[in-house]
Wavefront OBJ file of the C-alpha trace (Angstrom):
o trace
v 0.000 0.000 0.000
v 1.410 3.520 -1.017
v 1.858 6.478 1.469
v -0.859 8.522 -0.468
v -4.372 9.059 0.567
v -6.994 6.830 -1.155
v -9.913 8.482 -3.105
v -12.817 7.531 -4.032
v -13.543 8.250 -7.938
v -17.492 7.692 -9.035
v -16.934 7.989 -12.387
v -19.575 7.559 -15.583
v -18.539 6.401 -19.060
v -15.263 8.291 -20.273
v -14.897 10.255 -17.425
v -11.165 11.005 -16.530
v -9.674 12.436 -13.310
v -7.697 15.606 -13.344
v -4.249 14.622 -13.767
v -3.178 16.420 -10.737
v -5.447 14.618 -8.778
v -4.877 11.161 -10.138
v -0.940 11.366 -9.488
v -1.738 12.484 -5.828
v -4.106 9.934 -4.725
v -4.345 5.837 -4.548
v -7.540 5.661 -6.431
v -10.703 3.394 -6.402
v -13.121 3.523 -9.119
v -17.016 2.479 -9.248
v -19.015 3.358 -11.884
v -22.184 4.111 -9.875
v -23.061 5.301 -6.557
v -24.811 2.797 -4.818
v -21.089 0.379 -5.421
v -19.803 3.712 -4.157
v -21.968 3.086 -0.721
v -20.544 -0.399 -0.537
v -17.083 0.403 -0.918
v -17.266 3.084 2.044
v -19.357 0.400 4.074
v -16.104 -1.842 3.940
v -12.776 0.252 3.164
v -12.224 4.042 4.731
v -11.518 6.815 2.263
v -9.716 10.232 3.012
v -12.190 11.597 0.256
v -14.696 11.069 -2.290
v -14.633 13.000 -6.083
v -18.124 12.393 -7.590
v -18.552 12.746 -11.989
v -20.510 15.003 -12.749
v -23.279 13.217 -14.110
v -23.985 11.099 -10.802
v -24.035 13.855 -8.726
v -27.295 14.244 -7.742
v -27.548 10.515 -6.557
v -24.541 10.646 -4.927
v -25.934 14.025 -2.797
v -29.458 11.478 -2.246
v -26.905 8.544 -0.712
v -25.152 11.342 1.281
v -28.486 12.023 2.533
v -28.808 8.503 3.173
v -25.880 7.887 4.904
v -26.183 10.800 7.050
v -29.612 9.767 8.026
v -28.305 6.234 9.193
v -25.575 7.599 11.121
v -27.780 9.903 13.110
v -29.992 6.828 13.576
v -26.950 4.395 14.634
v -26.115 7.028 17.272
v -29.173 6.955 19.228
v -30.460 4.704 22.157
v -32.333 1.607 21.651
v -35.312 2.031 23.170
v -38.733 0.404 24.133
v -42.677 1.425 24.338
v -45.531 0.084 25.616
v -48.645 1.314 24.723
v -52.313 0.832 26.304
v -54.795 0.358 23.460
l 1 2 3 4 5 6 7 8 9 10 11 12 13 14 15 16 17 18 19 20 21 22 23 24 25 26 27 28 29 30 31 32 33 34 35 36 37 38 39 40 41 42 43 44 45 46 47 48 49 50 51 52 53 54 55 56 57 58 59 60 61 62 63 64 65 66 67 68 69 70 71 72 73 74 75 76 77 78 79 80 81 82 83
């Protein structure tokens, strides 16, 4: 394993990376981004660079993510109700 940080690349058909960016990083690449959610499920990234054109999913899984998080982090908890 190399010294540099791993990204993250959700990438569509023919997109590239910035050559700066490519050279700096150790890069993983998924071509949508619910493999994206999988990957960060199992493997920690230092950050993620979303294609343009999945963009707006990838802001929906954020969502998603940041919803189950928030849920993880609270008490389990019981009720009993009287009908």
């Amino acid at each position: 394993m190399s010294g540099k940080p791993k990204l993250l690349f959700v990438a569509g058909e023919g997109d590239v990376l910035p050559p700066s960016i490519g050279s700096a990083f150790e890069i993983a690449e998924v071509h949508n981004p619910l493999r994206a959610l999988a990957k960060i499920g199992r493997e920690e990234y230092d950050g993620i660079y979303v294609a343009a054109k999945h963009f707006s999913e990838a802001l929906r899984l954020g969502r998603l993510l940041e919803n189950d998080r928030i849920l993880e982090g609270m008490p389990d908890a019981m009720a009993l109700l009287d009908s």
